[in-house]
C-alpha positions as CSV (number, residue, x, y, z in Angstrom):
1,X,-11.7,11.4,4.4
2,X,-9.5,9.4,6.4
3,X,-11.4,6.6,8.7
4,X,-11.2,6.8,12.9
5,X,-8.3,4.0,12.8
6,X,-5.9,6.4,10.4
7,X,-6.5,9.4,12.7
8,X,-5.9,7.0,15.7
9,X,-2.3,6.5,14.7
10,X,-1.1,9.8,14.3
11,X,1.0,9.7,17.5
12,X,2.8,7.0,15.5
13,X,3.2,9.2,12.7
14,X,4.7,11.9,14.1
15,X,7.0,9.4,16.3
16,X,8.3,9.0,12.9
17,X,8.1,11.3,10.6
18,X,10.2,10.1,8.1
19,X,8.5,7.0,7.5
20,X,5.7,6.3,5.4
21,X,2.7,4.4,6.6
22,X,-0.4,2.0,6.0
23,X,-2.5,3.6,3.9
24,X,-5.7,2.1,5.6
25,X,-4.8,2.2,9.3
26,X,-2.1,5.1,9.5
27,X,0.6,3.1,11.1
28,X,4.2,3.8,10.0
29,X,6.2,0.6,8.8
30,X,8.4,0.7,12.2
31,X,5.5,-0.1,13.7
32,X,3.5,-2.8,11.8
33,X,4.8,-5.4,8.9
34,X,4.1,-4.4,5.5
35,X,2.4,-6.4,2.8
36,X,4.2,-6.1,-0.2
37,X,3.1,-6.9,-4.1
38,X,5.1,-8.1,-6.3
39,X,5.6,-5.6,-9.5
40,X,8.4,-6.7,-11.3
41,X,11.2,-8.8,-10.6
42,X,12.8,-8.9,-6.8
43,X,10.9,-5.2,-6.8
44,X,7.2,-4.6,-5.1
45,X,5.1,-2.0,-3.8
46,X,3.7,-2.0,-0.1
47,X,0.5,0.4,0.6
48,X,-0.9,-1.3,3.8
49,X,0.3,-3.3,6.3
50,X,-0.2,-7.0,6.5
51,X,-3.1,-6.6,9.5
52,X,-5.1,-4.2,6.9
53,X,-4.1,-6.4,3.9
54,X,-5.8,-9.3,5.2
55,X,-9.3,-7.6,6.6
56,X,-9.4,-5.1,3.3
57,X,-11.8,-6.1,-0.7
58,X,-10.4,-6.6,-3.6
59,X,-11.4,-2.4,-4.4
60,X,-10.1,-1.3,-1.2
61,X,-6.9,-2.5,-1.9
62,X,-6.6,-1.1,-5.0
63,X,-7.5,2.3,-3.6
64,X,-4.7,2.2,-1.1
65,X,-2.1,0.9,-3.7
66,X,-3.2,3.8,-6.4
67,X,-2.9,6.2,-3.6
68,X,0.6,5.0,-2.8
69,X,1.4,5.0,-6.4
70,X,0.0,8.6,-6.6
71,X,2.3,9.5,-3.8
72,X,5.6,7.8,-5.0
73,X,5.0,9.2,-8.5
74,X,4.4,12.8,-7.4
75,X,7.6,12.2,-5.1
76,X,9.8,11.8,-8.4
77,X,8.5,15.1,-9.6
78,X,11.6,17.5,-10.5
79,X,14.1,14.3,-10.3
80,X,15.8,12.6,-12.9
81,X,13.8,9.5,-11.4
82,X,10.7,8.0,-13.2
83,X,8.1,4.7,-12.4
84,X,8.8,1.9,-13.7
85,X,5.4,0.8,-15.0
86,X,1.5,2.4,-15.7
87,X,-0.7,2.5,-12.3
88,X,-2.6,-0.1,-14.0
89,X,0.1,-2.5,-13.6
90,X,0.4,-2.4,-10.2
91,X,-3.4,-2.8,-9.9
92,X,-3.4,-5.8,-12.0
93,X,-0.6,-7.3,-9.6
94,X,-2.5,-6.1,-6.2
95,X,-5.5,-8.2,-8.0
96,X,-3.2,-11.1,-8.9
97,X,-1.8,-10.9,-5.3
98,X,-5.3,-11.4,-4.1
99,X,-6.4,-13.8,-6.1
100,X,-3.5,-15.9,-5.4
101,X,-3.3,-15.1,-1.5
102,X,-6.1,-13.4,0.2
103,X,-8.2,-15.0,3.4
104,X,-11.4,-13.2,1.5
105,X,-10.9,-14.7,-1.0
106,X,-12.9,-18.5,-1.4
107,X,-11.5,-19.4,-5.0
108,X,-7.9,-20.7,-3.9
């Protein structure tokens, strides 16, 4: 179930309905920055905005990342296209990312 700040932000969504969005507060990338993660080289991922990035844990993160993986994966389904790495890659990098960046986080 999607929280009250997603469903707020549908108006954006259908403003731009070719976009995809945050996958914590709904807004499409037009309209907020994205936080990307580095996966491989000069290549990341970006499931949530910077905004929801920087307020969200360690496993909310990875929830919205998996999801987005989950969705780019299924989006290759009948193409000649396939991911380039295991979900559990990108999770590990989403951790390293937080680790090594993260206002929650007091170990830096």
């Amino acid at each position: 179930m999607k929280s009250l700040l997603f469903n707020s932000n549908q108006h954006l969504r259908n403003e731009f309905p070719h976009h995809s969005y945050c996958k914590r507060c709904g807004a499409p990338w037009p309209c907020v920055k994205s936080k990307s993660v580095t996966t491989l080289e000069n290549r990341g991922t970006f499931g949530t905005c910077l905004d929801c990035w920087n307020v969200s844990t360690l496993d909310e993160l990875k929830q919205y990342y998996a999801e987005t993986y989950i969705q780019q994966k299924e989006s290759l389904i009948g193409s000649k296209y396939t991911m380039d790495y295991p979900m559990q890659f990108l999770l590990d990098c989403v951790e390293k990312e937080f680790k090594l960046n993260h206002p929650f986080n007091s170990s830096k």
